[in-house]
C-alpha beads as a LAMMPS data file, in Angstrom:
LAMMPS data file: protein, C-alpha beads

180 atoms
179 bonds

1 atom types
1 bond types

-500.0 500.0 xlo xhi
-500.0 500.0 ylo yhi
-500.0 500.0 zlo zhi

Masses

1 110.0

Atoms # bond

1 1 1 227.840 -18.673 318.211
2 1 1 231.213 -19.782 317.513
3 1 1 233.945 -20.441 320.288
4 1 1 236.237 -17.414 321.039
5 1 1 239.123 -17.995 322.998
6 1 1 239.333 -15.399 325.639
7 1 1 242.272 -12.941 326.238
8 1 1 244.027 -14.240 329.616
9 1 1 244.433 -10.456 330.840
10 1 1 241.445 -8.936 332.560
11 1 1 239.082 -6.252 331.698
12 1 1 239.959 -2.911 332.196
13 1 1 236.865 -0.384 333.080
14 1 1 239.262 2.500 332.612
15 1 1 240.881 1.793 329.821
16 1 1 237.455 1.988 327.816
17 1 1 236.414 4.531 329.673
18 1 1 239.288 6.596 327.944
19 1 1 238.365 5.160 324.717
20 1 1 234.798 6.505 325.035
21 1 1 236.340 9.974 326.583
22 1 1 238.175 9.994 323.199
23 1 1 235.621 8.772 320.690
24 1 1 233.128 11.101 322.266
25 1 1 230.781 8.119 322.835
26 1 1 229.647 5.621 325.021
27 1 1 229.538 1.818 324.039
28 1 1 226.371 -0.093 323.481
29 1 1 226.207 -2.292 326.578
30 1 1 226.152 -5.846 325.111
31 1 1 229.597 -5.261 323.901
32 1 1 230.829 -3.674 327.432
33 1 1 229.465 -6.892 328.542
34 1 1 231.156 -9.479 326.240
35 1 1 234.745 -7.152 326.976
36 1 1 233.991 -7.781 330.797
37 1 1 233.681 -11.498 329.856
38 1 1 236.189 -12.323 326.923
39 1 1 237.778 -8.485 327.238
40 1 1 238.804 -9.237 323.195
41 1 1 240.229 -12.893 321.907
42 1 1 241.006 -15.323 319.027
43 1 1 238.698 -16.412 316.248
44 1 1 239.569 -19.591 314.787
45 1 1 238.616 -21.284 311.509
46 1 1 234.978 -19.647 311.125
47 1 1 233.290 -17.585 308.309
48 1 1 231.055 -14.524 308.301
49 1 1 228.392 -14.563 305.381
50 1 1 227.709 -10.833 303.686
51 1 1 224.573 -9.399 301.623
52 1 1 227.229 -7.935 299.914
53 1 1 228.203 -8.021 295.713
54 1 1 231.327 -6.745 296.900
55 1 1 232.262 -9.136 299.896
56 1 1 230.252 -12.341 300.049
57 1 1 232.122 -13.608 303.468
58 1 1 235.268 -12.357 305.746
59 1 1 236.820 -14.480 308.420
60 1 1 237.598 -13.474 312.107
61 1 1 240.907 -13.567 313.494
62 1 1 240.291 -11.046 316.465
63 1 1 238.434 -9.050 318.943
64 1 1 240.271 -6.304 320.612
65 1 1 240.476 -6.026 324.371
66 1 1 241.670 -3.258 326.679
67 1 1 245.320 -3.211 328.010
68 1 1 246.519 -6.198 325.754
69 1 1 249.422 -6.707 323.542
70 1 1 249.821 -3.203 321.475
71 1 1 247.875 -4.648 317.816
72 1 1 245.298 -6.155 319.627
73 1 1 244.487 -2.920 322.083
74 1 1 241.461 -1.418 320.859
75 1 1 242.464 2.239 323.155
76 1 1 245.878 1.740 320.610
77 1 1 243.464 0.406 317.280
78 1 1 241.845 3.574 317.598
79 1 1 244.089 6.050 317.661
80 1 1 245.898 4.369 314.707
81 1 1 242.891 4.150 312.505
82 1 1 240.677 6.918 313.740
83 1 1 241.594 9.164 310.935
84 1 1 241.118 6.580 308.006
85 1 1 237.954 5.162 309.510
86 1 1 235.001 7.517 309.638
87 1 1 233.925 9.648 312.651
88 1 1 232.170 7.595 315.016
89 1 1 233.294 4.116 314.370
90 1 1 235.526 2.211 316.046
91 1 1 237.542 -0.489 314.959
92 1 1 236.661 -3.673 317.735
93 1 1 238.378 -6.721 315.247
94 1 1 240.392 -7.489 312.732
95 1 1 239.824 -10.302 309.773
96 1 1 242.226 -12.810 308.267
97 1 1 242.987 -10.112 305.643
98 1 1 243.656 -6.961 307.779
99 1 1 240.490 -5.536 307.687
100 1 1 238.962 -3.936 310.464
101 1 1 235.104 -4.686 312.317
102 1 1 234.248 -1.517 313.167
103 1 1 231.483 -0.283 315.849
104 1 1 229.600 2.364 315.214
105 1 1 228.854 4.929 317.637
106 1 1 227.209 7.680 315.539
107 1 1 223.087 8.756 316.641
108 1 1 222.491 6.721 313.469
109 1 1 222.520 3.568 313.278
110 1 1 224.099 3.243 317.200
111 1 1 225.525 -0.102 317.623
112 1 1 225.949 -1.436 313.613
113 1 1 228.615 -3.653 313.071
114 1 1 230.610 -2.710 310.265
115 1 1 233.575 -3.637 307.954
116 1 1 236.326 -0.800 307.067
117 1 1 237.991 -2.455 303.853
118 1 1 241.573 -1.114 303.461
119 1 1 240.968 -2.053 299.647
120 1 1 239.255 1.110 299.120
121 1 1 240.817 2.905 301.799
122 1 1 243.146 4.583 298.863
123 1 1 239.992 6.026 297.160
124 1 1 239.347 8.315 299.687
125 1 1 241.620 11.507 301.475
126 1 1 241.566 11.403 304.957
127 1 1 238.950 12.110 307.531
128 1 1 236.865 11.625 303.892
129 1 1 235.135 8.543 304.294
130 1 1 232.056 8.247 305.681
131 1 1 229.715 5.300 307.773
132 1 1 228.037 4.060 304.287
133 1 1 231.330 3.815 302.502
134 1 1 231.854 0.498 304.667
135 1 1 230.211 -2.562 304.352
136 1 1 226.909 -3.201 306.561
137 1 1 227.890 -6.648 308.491
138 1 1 224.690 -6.471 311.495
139 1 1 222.415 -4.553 313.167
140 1 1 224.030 -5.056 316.670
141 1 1 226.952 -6.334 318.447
142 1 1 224.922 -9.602 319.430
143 1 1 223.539 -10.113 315.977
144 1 1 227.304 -10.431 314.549
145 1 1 228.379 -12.586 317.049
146 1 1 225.703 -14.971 316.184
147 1 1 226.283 -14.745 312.622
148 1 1 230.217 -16.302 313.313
149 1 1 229.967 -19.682 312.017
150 1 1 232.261 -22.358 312.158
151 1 1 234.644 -22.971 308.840
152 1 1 236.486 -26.035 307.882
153 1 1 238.822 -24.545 304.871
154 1 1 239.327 -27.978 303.800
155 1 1 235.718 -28.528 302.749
156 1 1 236.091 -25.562 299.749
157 1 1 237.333 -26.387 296.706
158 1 1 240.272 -23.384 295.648
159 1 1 240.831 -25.424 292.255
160 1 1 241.823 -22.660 289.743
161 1 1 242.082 -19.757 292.239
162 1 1 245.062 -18.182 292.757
163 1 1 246.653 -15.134 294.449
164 1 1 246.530 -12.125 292.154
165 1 1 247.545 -8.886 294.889
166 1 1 248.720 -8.808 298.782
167 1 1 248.262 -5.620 300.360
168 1 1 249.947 -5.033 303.688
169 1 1 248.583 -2.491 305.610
170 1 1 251.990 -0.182 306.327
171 1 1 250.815 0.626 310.271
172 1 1 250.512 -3.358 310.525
173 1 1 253.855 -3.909 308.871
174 1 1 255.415 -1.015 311.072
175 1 1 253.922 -3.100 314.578
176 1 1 255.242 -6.878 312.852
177 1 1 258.844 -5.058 312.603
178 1 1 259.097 -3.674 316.159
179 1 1 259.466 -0.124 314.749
180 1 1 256.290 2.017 316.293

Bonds

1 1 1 2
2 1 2 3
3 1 3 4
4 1 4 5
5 1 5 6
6 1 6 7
7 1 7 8
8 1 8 9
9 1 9 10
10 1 10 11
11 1 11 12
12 1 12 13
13 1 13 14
14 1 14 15
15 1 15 16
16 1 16 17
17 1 17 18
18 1 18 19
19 1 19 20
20 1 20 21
21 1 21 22
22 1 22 23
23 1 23 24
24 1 24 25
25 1 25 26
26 1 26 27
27 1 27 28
28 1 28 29
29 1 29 30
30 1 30 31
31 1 31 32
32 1 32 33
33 1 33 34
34 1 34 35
35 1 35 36
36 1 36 37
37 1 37 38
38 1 38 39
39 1 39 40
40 1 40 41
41 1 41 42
42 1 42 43
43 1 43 44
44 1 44 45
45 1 45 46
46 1 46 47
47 1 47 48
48 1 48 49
49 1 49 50
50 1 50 51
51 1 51 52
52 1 52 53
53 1 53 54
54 1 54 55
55 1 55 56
56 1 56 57
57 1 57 58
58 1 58 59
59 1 59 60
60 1 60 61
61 1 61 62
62 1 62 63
63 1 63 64
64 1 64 65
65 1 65 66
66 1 66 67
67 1 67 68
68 1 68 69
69 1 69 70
70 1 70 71
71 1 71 72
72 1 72 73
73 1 73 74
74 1 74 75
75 1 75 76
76 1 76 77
77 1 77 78
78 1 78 79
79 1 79 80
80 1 80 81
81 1 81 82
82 1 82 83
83 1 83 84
84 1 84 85
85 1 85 86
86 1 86 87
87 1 87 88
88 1 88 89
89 1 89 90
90 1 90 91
91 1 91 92
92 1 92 93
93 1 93 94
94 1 94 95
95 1 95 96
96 1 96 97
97 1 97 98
98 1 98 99
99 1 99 100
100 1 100 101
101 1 101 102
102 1 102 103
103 1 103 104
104 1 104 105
105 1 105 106
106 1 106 107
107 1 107 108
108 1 108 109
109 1 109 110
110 1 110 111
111 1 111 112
112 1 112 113
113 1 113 114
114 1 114 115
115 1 115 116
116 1 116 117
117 1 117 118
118 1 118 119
119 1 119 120
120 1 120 121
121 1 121 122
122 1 122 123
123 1 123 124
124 1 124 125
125 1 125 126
126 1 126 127
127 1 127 128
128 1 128 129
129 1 129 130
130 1 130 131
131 1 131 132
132 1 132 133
133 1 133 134
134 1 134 135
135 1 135 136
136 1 136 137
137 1 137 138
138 1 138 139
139 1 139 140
140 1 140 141
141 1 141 142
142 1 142 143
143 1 143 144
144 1 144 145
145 1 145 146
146 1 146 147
147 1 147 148
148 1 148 149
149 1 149 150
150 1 150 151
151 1 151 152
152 1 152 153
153 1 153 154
154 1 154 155
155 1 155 156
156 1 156 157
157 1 157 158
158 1 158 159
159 1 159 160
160 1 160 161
161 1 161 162
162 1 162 163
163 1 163 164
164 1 164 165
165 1 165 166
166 1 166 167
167 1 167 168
168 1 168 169
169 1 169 170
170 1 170 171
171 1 171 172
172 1 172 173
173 1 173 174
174 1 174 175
175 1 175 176
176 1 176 177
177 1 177 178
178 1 178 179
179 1 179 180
């Protein structure tokens, strides 16, 4: 498992407790654990390999925590995305490209670790999409944090790649600009 650089406030028992008052769920307890022990933090420089045509890899940038700065809050992360993720998940991390890890609480498949891709977001109403219209990442919240490896973008060759689309996710931009 990769480093992750702990958020400096503490854990708040409460604060999840609300979350799982809210989401109608309670959390597998390997991640209540890690939140007691990291309670969210930074990702740097690693890589997350897919069985995916879609998405081969994603990188990290953060876990959520409880009672942290507003766009790193998971209570806060949920009740801005729990009507454009489906029922049952909720969003723990975000990637490099805005993406949320999501963890899914739904009787099936309790515990998955999943990625919401605000790509497709736009093909769907909301409260439409549903747990298999995101991308399967692991089986549990231990088996993703194992799968974090370590990345050193200066090792990859981008020769002949180049930006074609950026896609800001309007909540994010809203947060950035100080205008919630």
């Amino acid at each position: 498992m990769i480093d992750i650089k702990p958020n400096s406030k503490k854990f708040n028992q409460k604060h999840l407790e609300k979350l799982e008052q809210k989401s109608g769920a309670s959390f597998p307890q390997e991640y209540v654990q890690f939140l007691k022990d990291y309670n969210g933090g930074e990702v740097e420089d690693n890589i997350i390999e897919l069985h995916s045509e879609e998405i081969e890899s994603f990188s990290l940038s953060t876990f959520f925590g409880t009672e942290v700065e507003y766009i790193n809050d998971i209570l806060s992360c949920y009740d801005t995305f729990k009507n454009r993720i489906p029922k049952g998940c909720v969003p723990i991390g975000r990637d490099v490209g805005g993406n949320m890890v999501c963890l899914n609480l739904n009787e099936e498949s309790f515990g998955n670790i999943l990625l919401w891709d605000h790509d497709i977001e736009l093909d769907f109403e909301e409260n439409e999409m549903e747990v298999q219209d995101l991308y399967y990442v692991a089986s549990s919240f231990n088996a993703f944090l194992h799968m974090i490896k370590p990345y050193d973008p200066e090792e990859d060759n981008l020769d002949g790649y180049e930006v074609e689309e950026v896609w800001i996710d309007p909540d994010f931009l809203k947060v950035l600009k100080g205008n919630e």
